[in-house]
C-alpha positions in Angstrom: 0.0 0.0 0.0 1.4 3.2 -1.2 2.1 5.8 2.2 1.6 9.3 1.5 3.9 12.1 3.1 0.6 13.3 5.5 -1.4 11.3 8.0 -4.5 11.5 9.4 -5.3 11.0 13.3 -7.3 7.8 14.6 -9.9 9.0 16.8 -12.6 7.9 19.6 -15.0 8.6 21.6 -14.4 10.6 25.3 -15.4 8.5 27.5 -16.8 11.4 29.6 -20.9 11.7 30.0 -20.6 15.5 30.4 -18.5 16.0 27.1 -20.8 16.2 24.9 -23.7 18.4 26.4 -20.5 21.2 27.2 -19.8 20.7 23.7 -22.6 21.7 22.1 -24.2 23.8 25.3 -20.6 25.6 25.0 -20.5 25.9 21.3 -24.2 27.4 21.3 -22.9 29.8 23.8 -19.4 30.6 22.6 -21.0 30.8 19.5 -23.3 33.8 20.7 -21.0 36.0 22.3 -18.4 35.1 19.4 -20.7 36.7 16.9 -21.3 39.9 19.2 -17.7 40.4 19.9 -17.2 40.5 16.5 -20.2 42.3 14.9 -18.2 45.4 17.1 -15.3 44.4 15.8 -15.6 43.4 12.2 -19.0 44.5 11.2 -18.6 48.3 11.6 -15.9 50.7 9.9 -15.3 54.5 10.9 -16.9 56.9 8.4 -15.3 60.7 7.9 -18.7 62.7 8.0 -18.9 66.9 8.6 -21.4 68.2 10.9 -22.5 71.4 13.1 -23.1 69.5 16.0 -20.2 67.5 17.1 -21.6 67.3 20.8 -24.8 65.9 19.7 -23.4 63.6 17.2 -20.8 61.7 19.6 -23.7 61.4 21.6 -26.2 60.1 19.8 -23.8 57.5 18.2 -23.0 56.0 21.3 -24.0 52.7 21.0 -23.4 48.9 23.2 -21.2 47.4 20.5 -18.7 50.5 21.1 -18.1 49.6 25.0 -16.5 47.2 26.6 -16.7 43.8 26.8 -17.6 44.3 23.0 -14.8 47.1 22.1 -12.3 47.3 24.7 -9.7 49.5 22.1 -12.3 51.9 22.2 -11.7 52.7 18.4 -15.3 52.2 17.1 -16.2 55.4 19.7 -16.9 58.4 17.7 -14.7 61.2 17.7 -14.7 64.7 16.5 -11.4 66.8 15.0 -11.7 70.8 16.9 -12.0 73.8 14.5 -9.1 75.8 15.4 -10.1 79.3 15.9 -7.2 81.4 15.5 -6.7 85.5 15.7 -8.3 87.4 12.3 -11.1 84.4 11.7 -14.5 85.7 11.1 -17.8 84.2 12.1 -21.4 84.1 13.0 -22.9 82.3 15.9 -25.9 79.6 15.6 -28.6 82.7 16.8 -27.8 84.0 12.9 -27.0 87.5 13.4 -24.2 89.3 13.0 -20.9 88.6 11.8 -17.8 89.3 14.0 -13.8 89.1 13.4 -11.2 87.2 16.4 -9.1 90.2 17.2 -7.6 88.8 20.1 -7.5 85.4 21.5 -6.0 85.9 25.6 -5.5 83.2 28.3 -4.7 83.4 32.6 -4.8 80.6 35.2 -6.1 83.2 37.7 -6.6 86.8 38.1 -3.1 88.1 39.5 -1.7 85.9 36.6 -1.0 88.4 34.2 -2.9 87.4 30.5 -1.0 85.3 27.8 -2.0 86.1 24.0 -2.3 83.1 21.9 -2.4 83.0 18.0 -5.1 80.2 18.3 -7.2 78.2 20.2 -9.2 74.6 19.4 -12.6 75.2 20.0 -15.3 72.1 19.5 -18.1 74.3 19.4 -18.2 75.5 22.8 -21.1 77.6 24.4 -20.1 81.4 24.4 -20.6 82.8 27.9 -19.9 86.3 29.7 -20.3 88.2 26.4 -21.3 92.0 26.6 -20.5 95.1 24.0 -17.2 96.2 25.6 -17.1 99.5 23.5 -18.7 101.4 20.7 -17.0 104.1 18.8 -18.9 106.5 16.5 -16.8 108.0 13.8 -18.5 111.1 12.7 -17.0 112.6 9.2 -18.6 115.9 7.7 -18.7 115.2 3.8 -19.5 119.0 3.0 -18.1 122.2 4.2 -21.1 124.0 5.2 -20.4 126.0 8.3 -24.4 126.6 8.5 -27.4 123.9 9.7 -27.6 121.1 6.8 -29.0 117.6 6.9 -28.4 114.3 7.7 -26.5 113.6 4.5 -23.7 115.9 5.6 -22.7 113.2 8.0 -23.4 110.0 5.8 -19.9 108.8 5.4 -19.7 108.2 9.2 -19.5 104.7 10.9 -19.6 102.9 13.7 -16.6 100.3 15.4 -18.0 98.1 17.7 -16.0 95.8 20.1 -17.5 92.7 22.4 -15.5 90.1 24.7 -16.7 86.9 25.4 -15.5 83.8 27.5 -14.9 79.9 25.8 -13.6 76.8 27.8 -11.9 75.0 25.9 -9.2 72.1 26.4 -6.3 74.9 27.2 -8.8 76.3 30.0 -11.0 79.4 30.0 -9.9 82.0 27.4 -11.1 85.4 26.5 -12.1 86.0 23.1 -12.0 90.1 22.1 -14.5 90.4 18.7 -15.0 92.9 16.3 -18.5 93.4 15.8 -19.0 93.7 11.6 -21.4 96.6 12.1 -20.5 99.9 11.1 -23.7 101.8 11.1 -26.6 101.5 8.7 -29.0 104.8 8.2 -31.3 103.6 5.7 -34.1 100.9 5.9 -31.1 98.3 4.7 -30.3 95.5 7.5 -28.2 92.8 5.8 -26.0 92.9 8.4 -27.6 89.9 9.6 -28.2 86.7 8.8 -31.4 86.4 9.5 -34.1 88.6 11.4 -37.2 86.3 10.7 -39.6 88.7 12.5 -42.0 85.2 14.4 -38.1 83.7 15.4 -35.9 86.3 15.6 -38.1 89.0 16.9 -35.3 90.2 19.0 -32.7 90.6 16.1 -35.9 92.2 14.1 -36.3 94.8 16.7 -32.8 95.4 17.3 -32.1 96.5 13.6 -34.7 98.3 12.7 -34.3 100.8 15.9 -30.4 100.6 16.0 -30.4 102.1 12.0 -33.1 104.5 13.1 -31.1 105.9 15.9 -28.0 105.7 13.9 -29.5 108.4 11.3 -31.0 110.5 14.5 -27.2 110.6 15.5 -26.1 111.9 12.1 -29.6 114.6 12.1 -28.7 115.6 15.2 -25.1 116.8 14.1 -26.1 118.4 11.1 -27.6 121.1 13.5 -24.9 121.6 15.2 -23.5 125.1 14.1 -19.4 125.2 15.5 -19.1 129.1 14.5 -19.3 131.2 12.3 -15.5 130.7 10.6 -15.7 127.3 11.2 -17.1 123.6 11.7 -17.0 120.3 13.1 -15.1 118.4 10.6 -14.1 114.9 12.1 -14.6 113.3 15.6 -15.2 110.6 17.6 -17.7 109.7 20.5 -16.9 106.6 22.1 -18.9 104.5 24.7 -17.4 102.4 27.0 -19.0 99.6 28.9 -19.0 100.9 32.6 -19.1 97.1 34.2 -19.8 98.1 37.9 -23.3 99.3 36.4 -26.0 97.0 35.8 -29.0 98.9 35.0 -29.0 100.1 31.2 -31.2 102.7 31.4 -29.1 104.5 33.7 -26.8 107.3 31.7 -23.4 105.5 33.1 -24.4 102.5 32.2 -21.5 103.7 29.5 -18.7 105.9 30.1 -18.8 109.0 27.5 -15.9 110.5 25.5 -15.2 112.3 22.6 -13.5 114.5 20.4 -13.5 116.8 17.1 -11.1 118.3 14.8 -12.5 122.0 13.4 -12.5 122.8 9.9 -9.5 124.9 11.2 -7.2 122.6 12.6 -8.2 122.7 16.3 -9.1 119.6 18.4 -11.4 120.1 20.9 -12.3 117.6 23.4 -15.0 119.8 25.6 -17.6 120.8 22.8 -20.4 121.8 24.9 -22.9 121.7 21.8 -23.3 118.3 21.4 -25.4 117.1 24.0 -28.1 115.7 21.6 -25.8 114.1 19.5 -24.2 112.5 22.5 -27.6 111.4 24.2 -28.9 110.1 20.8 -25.7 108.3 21.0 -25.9 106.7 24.2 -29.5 105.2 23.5 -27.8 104.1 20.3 -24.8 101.6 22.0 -27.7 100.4 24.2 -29.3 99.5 20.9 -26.6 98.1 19.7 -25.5 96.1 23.3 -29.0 94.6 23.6 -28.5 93.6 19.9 -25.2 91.9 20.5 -26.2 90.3 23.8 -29.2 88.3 22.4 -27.1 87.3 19.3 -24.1 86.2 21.6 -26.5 84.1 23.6 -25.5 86.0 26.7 -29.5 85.8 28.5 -28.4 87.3 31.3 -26.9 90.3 30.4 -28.8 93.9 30.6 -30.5 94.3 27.7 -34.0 96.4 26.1 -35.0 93.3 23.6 -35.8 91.0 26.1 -38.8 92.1 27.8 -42.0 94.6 27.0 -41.2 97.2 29.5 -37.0 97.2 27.6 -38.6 97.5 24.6 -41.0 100.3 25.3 -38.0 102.3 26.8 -36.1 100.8 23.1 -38.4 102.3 20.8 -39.1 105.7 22.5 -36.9 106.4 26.0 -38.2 108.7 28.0 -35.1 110.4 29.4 -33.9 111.2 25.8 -34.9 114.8 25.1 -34.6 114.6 21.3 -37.4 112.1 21.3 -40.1 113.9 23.9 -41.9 116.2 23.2 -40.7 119.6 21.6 -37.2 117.6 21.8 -35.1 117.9 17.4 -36.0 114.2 17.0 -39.9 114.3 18.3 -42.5 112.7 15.9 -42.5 113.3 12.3 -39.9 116.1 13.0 -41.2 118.3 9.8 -38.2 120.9 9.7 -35.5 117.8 9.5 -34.5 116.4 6.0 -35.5 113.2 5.0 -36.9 112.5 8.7 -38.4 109.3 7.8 -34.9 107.4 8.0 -35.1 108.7 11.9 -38.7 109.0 13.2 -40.1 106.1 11.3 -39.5 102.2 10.5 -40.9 99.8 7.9 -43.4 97.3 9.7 -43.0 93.3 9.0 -43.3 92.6 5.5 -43.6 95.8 4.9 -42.0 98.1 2.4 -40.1 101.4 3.3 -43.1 102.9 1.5 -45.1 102.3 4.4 -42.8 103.3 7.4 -44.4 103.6 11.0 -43.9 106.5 13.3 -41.6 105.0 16.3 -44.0 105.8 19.0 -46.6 103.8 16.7 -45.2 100.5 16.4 -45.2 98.6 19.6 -48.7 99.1 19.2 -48.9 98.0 15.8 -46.7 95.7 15.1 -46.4 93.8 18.8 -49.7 91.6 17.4 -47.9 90.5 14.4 -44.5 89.5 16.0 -42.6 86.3 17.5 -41.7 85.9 21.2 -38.7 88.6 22.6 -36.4 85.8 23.5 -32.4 84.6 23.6 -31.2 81.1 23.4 -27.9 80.5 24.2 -24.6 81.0 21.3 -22.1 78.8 19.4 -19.3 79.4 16.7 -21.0 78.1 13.6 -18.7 75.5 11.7 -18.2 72.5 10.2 -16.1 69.6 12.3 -14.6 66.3 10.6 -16.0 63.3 12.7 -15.7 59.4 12.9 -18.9 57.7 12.7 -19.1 54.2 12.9 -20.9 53.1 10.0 -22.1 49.3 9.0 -20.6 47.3 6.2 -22.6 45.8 4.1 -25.0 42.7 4.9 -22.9 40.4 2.6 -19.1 41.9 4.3 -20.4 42.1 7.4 -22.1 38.2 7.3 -18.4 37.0 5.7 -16.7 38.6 8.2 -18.3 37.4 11.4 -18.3 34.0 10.2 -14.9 33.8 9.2 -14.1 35.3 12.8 -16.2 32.9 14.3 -14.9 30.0 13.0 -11.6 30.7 14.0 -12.8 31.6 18.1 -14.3 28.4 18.1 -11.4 26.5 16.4 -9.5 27.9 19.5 -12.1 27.1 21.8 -12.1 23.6 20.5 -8.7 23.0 21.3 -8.7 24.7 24.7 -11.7 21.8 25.4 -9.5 18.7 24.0 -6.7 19.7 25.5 -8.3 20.4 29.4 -9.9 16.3 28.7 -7.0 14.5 27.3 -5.8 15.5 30.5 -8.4 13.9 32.4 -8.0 10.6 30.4 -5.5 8.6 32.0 -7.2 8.1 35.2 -10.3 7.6 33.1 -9.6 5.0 31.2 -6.4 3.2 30.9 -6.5 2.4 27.2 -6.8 6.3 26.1 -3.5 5.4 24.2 -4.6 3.0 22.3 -7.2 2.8 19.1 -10.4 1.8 18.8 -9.5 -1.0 16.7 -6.2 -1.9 19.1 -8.4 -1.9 22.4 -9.6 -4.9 22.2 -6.1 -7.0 21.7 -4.9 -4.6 24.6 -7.7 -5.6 26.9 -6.8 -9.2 26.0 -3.4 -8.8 27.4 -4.6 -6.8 30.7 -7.0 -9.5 31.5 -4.1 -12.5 30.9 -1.4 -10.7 32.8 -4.5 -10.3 36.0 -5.3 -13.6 35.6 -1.5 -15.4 35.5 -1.1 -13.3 38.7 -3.9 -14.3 40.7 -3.0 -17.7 40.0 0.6 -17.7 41.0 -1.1 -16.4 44.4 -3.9 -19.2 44.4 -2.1 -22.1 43.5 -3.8 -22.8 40.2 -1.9 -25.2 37.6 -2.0 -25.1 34.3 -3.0 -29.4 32.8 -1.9 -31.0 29.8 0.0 -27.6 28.8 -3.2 -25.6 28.3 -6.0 -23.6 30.2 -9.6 -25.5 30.8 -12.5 -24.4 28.8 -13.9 -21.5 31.0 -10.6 -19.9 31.3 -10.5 -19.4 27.6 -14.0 -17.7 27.7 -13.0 -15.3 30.4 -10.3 -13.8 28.7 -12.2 -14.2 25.2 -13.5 -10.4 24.6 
């Protein structure tokens, strides 16, 4: 008979009564876990997907087949890259209004500590908090040279710069963000300068703009009447407003602290004019205008503000410690000896067209029926993160897989199980050497060899050179 260079083993049976319910109990039961082990492991793949909302997304994929015992690595867990948000980066927050540019991005472990500038920071869409209008700077440029009472338009190339701070923690601690609000002044019925001032879900934003441009052209009215002297004029200056932190009510006149200053038509600066108390005052109800309008977009809820409430936005529209908007005061009602007053006494209601401008003292009245809820919601950066999301392979990958992973946990197992009882066998069964077909020639011999010895002790004799009859049977398998 030809012998090939491989074998194959001889087997048979355990001789154990409990081997084979373990095996196939076990097998049922390795077989179970097996396949959840490696649905986690083999069944899933990491997929790059951008969102808005990486906080929401790692939590909303968290699923059991990404803990442990399924995952101990930990690598099916979804994670999100940071947007890195670095010194001259523009943005808007999630509340959709304005825009605003990183001017500085500053960090301290404490308060004696003095404040480290960094050139960036990561930031994984972090909730802005402790945000307020830090200062407001109105730029006032004369664009003719008439020494006499003019209009509005004489003062149309001015603008406003508008600074906020606002606080992020992020993984390098709390740091202080310093913004540059993108609003320079708007004196027509144009307010593009947000995203979106829906008038039912942004009725705060809607409100916001619409008086903030209004007040803006009462500031520019308001210097067109001033008359410097007779040789000369007020040619260029600047009225700035700075937040006053240690006061919290905003109608109160130091809820901002007040300077200015003006360059003549003549060359002289002069930081005392003592004819521009309108234009200041129209000012001042301006940068709280323009602090409400910051606060709600910021998300900062807490903060003083006029567009939160009915009483704040009675005072918004009309305040009653402004004299150029009581009675007898250069700004009062339809002001008939102003140019163009419309752009300063009246606003366009919802869905309506600057055709049909209100008077301000007219619209809470009108328009309150028509509009959303006065409300802030808290702020984040608005951006797009890179995150890993598991995602499941197909039915046909995913059934190959398991079963090929399967198979070889309970080849392993298998062999853990034959292993752990071949060690049991020799005080089993003492023929767990031999084969099936060899055990009964061996148990032959262990039966002669007994017998030859208990009858050297018993004094049995073999006759005639051979064993009787029933001797031959008992050893006879």
């Amino acid at each position: 008979m030809y012998a090939s260079w491989f074998s194959y083993p001889i087997t048979k049976p355990y001789p154990f009564r409990w081997f084979t319910a373990v095996t196939i109990l076990g097998g049922v039961f390795l077989t179970i876990i097996f396949t959840l082990v490696n649905l986690a492991s083999s069944g899933f793949y990491l997929k790059p997907v951008y969102t808005n909302d990486p906080n929401g997304t790692v939590t909303n994929k968290t699923h059991w087949y990404m803990k442990p015992p399924f995952n101990w690595e930990g690598d099916l867990a979804v994670k999100c890259q940071p947007k890195f948000l670095s010194v001259g980066d523009r943005f808007f927050t999630s509340n959709l209004g304005l825009q605003y540019e990183v001017k500085s991005i500053t960090s301290s472990m404490n308060e004696t500590q003095k404040p480290t500038s960094l050139p960036s920071v990561p930031y994984l869409n972090n909730t802005l908090e402790n945000c307020f209008l830090t200062k407001a700077a109105l730029n006032l440029h004369k664009s003719d040279t008439a020494a006499r009472a003019t209009w509005w338009l004489s003062w149309k190339t001015s603008y406003t710069v508008a600074t906020a701070s606002c606080l992020i923690v992020t993984d390098l601690g709390t740091v202080n963000l310093t913004l540059g609000v993108q609003y320079a002044g708007e004196n027509d019925y144009v307010y593009d300068y947000v995203i979106d001032d829906n008038y039912t879900t942004h009725a705060s934003t809607w409100w916001g703009t619409r008086l903030s441009n209004a007040y803006f052209a009462g500031i520019l009215a308001s210097m067109s009447q001033i008359e410097y002297s007779d040789t000369s004029y007020l040619a260029h200056g600047v009225i700035t407003y700075t937040r006053n932190q240690t006061q919290e009510n905003i109608r109160s006149p130091e809820f901002f602290q007040v300077d200015k200053w003006f360059i003549t038509s003549d060359g002289y600066i002069d930081q005392s004019v003592d004819k521009l108390p309108n234009s200041v005052e129209e000012g001042l109800h301006h940068a709280k205008l323009l602090h409400s309008l910051v606060s709600v977009d910021l998300g900062s809820c807490r903060s003083p503000n006029l567009l939160l409430g009915q009483k704040g936005l009675h005072y918004a529209i009309s305040a009653p410690d402004n004299a150029n908007r009581r009675p007898g005061g250069l700004l009062y009602g339809t002001a008939p000896d102003m140019g163009a007053p419309w752009l300063f006494t009246r606003i366009p209601g919802p869905g309506e067209s600057a055709g049909n401008a209100t008077l301000l003292n007219e619209t809470y009245s009108d328009f309150t029926p028509m509009m959303g809820h006065l409300g802030c919601n808290n702020a984040t950066i608005v951006a797009q993160y890179l995150c890993s999301v598991p995602q499941r392979k197909s039915t046909g990958t995913m059934l190959l897989a398991i079963v090929l992973a399967d198979l070889v946990f309970l080849q392993a197992a298998w062999k853990i199980l034959n292993l752990i009882s071949e060690s049991l066998l020799p005080s089993k069964d003492p023929r767990v050497n031999s084969c099936q077909g060899c055990s009964g020639a061996l148990y032959q011999d262990t039966q002669m060899e007994s017998l030859s010895n208990s009858a050297e002790a018993g004094g049995i004799h073999e006759r005639g050179g051979s064993m009787d009859e029933s001797t031959t049977r008992l050893i006879t398998p």
